[in-house]
C-alpha positions in Angstrom: 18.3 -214.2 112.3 15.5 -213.6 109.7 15.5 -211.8 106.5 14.0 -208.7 108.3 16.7 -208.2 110.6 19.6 -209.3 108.3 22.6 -207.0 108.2 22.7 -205.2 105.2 25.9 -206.1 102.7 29.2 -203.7 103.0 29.4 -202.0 100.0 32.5 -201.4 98.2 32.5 -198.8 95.5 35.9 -198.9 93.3 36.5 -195.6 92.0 38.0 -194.5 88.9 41.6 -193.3 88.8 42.9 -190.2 87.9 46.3 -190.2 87.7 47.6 -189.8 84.1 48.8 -192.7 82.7 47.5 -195.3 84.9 45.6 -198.0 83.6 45.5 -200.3 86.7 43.0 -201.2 89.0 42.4 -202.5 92.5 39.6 -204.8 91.9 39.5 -206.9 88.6 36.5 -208.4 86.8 37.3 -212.0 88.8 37.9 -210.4 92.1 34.6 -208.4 91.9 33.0 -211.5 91.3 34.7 -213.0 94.5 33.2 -210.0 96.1 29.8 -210.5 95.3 29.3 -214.2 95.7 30.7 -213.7 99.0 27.6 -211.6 99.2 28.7 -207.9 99.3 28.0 -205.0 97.0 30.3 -203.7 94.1 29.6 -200.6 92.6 32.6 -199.9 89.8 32.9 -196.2 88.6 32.9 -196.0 85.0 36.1 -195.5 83.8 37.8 -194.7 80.2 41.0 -195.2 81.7 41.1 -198.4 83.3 42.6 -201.6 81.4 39.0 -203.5 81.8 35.9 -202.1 80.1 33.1 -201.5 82.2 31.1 -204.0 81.0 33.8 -206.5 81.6 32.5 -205.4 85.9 28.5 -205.3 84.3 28.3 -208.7 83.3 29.5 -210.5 86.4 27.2 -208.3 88.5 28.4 -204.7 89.5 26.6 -201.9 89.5 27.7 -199.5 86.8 28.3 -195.8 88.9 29.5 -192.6 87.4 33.1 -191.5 87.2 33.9 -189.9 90.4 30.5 -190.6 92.4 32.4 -191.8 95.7 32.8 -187.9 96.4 29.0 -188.3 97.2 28.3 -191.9 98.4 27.1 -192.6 101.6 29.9 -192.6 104.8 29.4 -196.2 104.9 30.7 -197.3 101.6 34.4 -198.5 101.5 36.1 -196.5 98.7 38.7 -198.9 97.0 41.3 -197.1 95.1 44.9 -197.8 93.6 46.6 -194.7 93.7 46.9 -191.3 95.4 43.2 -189.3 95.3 43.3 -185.7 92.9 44.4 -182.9 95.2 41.6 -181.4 96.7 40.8 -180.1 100.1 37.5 -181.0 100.9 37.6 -183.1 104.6 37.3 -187.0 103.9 33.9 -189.1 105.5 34.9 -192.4 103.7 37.2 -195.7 104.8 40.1 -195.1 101.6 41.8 -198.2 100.7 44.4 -197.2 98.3 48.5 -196.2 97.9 48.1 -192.5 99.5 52.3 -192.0 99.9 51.7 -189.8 102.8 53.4 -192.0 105.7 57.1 -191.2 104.5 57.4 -187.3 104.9 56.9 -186.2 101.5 56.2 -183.1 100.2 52.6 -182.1 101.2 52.2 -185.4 103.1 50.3 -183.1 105.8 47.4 -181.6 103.9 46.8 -185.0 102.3 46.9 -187.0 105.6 44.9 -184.8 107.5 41.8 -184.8 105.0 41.3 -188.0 106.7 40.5 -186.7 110.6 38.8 -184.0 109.1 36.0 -185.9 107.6 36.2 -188.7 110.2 37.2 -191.1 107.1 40.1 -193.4 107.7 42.5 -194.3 105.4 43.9 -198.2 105.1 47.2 -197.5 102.9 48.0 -200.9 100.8 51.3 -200.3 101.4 51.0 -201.2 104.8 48.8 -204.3 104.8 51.1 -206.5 106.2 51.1 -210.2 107.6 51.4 -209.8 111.3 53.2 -213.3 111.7 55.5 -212.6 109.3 55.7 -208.8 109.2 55.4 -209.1 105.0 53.4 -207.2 103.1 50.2 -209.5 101.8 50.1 -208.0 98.4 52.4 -206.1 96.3 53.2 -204.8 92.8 56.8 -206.0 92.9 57.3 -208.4 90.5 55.1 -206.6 87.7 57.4 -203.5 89.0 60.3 -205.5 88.5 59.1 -206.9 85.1 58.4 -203.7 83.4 61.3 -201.8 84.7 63.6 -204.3 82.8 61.3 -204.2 79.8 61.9 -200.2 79.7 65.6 -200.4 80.2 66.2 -203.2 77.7 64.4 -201.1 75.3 66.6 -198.2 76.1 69.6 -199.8 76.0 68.3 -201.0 72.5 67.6 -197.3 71.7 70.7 -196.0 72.6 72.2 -198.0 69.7 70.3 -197.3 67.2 69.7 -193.5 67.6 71.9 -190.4 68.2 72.4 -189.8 72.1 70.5 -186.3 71.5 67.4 -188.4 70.5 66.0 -189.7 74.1 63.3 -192.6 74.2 60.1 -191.5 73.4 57.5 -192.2 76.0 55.8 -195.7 76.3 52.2 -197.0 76.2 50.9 -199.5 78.1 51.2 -203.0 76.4 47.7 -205.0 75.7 50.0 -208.2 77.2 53.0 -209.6 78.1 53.5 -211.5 75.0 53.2 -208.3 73.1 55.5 -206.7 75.4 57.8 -209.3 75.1 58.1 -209.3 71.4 58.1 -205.7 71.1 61.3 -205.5 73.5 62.9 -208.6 71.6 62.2 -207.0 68.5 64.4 -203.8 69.4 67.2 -206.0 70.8 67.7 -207.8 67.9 67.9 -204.5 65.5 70.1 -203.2 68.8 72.0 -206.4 68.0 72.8 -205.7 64.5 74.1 -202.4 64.9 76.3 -203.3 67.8 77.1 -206.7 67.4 75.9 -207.6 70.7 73.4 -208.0 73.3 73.7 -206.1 76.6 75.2 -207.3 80.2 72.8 -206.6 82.6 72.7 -205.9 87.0 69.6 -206.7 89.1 70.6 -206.0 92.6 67.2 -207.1 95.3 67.7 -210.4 92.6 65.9 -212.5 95.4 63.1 -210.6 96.2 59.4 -210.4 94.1 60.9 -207.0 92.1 64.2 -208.5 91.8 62.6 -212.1 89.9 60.5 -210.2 87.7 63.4 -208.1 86.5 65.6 -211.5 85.6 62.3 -213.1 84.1 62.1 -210.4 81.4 65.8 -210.5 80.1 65.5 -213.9 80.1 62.7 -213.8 78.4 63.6 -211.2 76.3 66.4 -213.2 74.6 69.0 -212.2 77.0 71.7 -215.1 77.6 71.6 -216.0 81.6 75.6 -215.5 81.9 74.9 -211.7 80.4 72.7 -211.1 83.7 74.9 -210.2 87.1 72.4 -211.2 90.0 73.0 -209.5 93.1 71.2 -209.9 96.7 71.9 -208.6 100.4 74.9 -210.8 100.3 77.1 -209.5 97.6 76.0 -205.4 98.7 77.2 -206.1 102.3 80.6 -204.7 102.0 79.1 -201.6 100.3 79.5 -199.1 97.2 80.2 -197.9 94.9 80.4 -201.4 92.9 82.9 -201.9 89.8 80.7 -203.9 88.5 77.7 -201.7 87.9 80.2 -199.7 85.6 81.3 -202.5 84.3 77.3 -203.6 83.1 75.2 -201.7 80.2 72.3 -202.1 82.2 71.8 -201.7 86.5 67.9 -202.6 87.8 67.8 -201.5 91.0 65.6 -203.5 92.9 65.7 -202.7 96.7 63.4 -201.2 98.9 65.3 -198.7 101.3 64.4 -198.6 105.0 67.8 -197.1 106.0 70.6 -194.9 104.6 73.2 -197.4 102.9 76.4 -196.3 100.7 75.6 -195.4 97.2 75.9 -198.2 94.9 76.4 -196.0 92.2 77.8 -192.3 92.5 78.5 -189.7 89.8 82.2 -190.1 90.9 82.3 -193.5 90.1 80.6 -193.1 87.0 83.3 -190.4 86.3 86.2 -193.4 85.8 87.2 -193.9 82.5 85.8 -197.5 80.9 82.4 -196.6 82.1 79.8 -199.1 80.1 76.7 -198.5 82.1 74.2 -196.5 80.0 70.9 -197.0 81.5 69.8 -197.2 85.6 66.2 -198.4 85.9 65.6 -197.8 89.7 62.5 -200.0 90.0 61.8 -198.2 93.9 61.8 -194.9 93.1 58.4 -193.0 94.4 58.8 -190.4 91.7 56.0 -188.5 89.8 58.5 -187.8 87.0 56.0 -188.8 83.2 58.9 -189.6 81.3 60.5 -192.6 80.5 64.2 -192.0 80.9 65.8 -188.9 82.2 69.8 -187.9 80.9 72.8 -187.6 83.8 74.6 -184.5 82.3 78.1 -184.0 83.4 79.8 -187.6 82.0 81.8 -188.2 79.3 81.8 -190.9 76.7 78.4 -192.8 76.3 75.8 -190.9 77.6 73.7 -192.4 80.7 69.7 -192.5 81.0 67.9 -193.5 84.3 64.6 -194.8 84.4 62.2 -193.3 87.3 58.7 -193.6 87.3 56.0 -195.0 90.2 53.7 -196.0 87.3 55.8 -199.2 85.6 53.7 -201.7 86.5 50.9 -200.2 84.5 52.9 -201.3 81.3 51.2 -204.5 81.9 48.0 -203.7 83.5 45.9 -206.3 83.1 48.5 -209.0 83.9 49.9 -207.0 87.1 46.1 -205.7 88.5 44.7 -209.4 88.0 47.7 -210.8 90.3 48.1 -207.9 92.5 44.3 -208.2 93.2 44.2 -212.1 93.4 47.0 -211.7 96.0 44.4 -209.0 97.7 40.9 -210.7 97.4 41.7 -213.1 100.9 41.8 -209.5 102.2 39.0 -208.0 101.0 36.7 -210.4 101.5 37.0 -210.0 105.3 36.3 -206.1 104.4 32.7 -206.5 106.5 34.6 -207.1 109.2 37.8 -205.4 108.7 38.1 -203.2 112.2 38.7 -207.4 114.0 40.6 -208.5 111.1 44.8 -207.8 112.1 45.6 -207.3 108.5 43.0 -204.3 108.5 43.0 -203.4 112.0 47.1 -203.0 111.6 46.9 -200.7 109.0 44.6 -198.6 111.3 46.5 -198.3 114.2 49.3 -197.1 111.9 47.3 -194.4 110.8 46.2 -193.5 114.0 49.5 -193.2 115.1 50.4 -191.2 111.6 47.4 -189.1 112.7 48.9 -188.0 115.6 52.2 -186.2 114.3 50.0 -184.2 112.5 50.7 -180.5 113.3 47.7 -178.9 114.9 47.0 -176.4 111.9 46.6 -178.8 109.5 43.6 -180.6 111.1 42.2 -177.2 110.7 
């Protein structure tokens, strides 16, 4: 095949994100670069937002486009995103690969699924890429998940002791990296420390799995002594809750991800029994839009009891958890030319034509 006749290069354009507070991105710097020696076209939406400056995309090659351009690029361009698109209504021409949150029967997950269909654009969720040997998903923000959500409950914890319980932890920027996020935390358990004369015990139930590790990693690295941390897998939940011993902890990650109805591990009855130590829940799988850090269980007695419940912790550390969430990505997107043949791709198609089609009829509209 000569140069005349050549294929012309896919062209993935990474747009900007718009969801408050997120810093992350789908494509890094290195993984652009990946993309481009591998011959396709970047263009990277210029974005004030994101953890890497836009010159950090310029000088390894990418086209510089402005904020919120993939509204008008051409149908053939992939659109690579992170999270959900802003809530418009306007029928969708483009291949989406992103988180959309529209597959589990949330609130509005109609409107937002059917802008697909309507435009003829397809959407290729990321939470759906799976191996289909294995049935696992081929990239995921767990451990970074995992990570910060133990950050922001060790700092709470660390709070709590130092401030009235009518004074609730202010909200949280995004770290510049680990190690700063690292000493910051350490830094408020050892003032915690001095006030209460101790360091917390702490619960990480999904201990075995990428959220679960990356939970243990930070209170270990944190300064917290490994006999303080209760690590729990499928093996010690089996004979179901409510556990003793999350009211018996200061701390409980939760790090499972839910595909059936199970017994609480936790209940507001249980926390109800007197001796209750357990001050702060970090639910690490929660699909919440809540902005604030922590959020006050009214009704108890004694200390009072914060849960953590955000979709956005990874961003804490966004360059760390975007450069290894893409890294774990780029074998993916490089076969993005070809991606209806690929089973990766071509999986998460077929699920959304099958999403597709329990649309209600009005909705495609």
């Amino acid at each position: 095949m000569d140069s005349n006749t050549a294929m012309a290069p896919t062209i993935i354009h990474l747009r900007h994100e718009d969801k408050p507070l997120e810093h992350r991105s789908a494509l890094t710097p290195t993984t652009a670069k990946a993309l481009l020696d591998a011959g396709y076209t970047v263009n990277v939406e210029r974005s004030p937002a994101r953890i890497f400056d836009d010159d950090e995309f310029s000088s390894v090659g990418c086209s510089l486009v402005p904020t919120g351009s993939w509204r008008e690029a051409p149908a053939d361009h992939i659109i690579v995103g992170l999270k959900e698109l802003p809530e418009e209504e306007f029928p969708l021409k483009h291949v989406h690969v992103q988180f959309a949150h529209c597959y589990k029967g949330s609130g509005g997950w109609e409107t937002v699924l059917a802008r697909f269909p309507r435009g003829g654009g397809a959407l290729l969720d990321l939470e759906f890429l799976q191996d289909p040997n294995t049935g696992r998903r081929v990239a995921a923000f767990g451990y970074s998940a995992g990570f910060s959500g133990s950050a922001l409950a060790l700092k709470n914890w660390a709070w709590q002791q130092t401030h009235p319980a009518t004074e609730p932890l202010p909200g949280v920027e995004s770290y510049p990296n680990e190690g700063a996020l690292i000493a910051d935390i350490k830094g408020a358990l050892e003032a915690a420390r001095a006030k209460a004369g101790r360091l917390p015990r702490v619960i990480v139930i999904g201990a075995l799995g990428r959220c679960g590790r990356g939970a243990v990693d930070m209170c270990l690295k944190a300064g917290i002594p490994d006999d303080h941390i209760l690590k729990w897998d499928m093996e010690e939940t089996a004979k179901g809750g409510p556990f003793q011993e999350i009211h018996e902890s200061d701390i409980f990650v939760n790090c499972i991800y839910l595909t059936s109805k199970i017994p609480h591990f936790v209940n507001l009855e249980s926390l109800k029994k007197p001796g209750r130590k357990l001050t702060v829940v970090c639910d690490v799988s929660a699909d919440t839009t809540n902005p604030n850090p922590t959020v006050p269980v009214e009704g108890l007695e004694g200390e009072p009891l914060s849960v953590i419940s955000i979709d956005h912790l990874p961003s804490l550390l966004p360059r760390e958890s975007s450069e290894a969430f893409s890294n774990d990505l780029l074998p993916y997107l490089l076969k993005l030319n070809d991606w209806q043949n690929d089973p990766v791709w071509a999986g998460a198609k077929k699920l959304f034509d099958e999403k597709v089609k329990t649309l209600p009829k009005d909705a495609l509209n």
